[in-house]
C-alpha positions in Angstrom: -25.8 -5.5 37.6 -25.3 -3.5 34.3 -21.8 -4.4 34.6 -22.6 -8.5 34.6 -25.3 -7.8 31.8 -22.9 -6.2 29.5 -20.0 -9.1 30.2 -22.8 -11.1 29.0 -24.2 -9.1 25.8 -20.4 -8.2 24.2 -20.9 -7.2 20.0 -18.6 -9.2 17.6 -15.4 -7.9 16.4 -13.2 -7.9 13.0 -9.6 -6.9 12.6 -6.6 -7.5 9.8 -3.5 -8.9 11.4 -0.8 -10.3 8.4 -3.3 -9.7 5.9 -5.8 -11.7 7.1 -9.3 -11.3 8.3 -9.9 -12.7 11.7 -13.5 -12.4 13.1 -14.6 -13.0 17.1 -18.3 -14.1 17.0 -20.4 -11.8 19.4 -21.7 -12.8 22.5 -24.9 -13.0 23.9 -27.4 -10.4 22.4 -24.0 -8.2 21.0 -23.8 -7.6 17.2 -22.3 -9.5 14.6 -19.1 -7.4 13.4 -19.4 -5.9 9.5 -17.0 -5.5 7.1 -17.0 -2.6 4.4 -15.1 -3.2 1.4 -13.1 -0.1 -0.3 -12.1 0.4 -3.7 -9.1 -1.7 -5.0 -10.2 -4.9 -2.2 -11.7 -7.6 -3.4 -14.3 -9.3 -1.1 -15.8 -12.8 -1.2 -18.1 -13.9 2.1 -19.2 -17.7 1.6 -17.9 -17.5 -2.3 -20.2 -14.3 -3.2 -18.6 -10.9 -4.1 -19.8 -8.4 -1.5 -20.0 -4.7 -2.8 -21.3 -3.0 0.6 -20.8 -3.6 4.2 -21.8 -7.1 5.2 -21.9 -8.9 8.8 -19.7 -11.5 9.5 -19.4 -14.7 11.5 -16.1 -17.1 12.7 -18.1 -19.9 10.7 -17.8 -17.7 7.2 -15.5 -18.0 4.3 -14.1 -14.6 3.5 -11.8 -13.6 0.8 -9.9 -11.0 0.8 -7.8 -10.1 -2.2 -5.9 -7.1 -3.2 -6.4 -6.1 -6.9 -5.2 -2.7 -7.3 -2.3 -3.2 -9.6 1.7 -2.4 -9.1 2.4 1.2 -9.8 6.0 1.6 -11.5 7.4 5.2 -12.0 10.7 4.6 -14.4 13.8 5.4 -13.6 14.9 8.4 -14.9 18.3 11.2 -15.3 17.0 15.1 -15.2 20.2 17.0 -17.0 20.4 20.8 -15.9 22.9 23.4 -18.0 23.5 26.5 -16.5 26.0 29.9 -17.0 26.6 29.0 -20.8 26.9 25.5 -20.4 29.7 26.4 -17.8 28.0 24.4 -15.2 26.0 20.8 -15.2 23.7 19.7 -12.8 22.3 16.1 -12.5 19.3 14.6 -10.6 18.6 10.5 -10.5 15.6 9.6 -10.3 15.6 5.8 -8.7 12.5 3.8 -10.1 9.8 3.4 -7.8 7.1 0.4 -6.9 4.2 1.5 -5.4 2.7 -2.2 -4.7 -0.3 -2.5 -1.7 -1.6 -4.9 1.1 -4.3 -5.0 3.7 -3.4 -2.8 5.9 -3.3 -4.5 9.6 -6.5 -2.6 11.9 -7.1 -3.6 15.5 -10.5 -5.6 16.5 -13.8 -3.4 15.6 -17.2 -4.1 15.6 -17.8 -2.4 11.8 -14.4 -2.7 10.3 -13.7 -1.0 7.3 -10.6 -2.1 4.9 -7.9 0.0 4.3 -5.6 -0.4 1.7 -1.6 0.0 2.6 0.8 1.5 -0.3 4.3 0.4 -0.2 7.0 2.0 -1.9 10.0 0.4 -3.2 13.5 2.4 -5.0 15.1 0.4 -6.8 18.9 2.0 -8.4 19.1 1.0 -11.8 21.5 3.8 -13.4 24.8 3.5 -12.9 27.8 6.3 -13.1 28.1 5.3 -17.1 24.4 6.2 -17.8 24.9 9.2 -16.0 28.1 10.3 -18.2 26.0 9.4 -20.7 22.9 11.6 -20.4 25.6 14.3 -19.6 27.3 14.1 -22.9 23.9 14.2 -24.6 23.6 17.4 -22.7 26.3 18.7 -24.5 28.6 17.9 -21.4 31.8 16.4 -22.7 34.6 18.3 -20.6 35.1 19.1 -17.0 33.2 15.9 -15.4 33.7 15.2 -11.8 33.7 11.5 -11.6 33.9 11.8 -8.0 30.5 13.6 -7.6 29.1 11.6 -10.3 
């Protein structure tokens, strides 16, 4: 008998699949699933902002919206002289994107967002920069084209 009495009481769940919310409406005497925003999600049930965990129905509006901003480290060329300028070292940098998205979370009863950095390189220097930071170095002679 418990086992028919808790197919008929089951709680409500929540889960992120794509980016989107999708609820399951509990059944019988089970719980509504919640949802608890976190910093850098913006959350709208029904067209109000919601602050603090908040229960949830398949008849709701929610809006979810991402507003942490795009990170963008620059590019950049690291020069290294070394033995009396004998020897030259240099490190690219690429520049990276950090951008974020709902991370996807299997159905929960109290769901809590989670918000998914992802990181992009993106090679914007070319051999010539590279020759060119070296000859600001004081690297005019001796460059391996090969290695640059």
């Amino acid at each position: 008998m418990p086992d028919r009495l808790n197919e008929l009481n089951q709680n409500g769940t929540a889960a992120i699949k794509g980016g989107r919310l999708i609820v399951e409406n509990p059944i019988g005497n089970g719980l509504r699933a919640t949802v608890t925003p976190v910093k850098g999600i913006s959350c709208k049930l029904n067209g109000q902002i919601m602050e603090h965990s908040f229960p949830v129905s398949a008849e709701d509006v929610v809006e979810l919206s991402v507003v942490e901003k795009e990170h963008v480290v620059k590019e950049k060329i690291e020069v290294k002289v070394k033995n009396n300028g004998l020897i030259a070292e240099a490190a690219v940098f690429p520049r990276l994107i950090t951008s974020y998205c709902l991370a996807d979370q299997p159905p929960q009863n109290n769901l809590t967002l989670v918000l998914k950095a992802v990181e992009q390189k993106e090679n914007v220097i070319d051999v010539n920069a590279v020759e060119e930071a070296l000859q600001k170095a004081g690297v005019c002679y001796g460059i391996d084209s090969q290695a640059v």
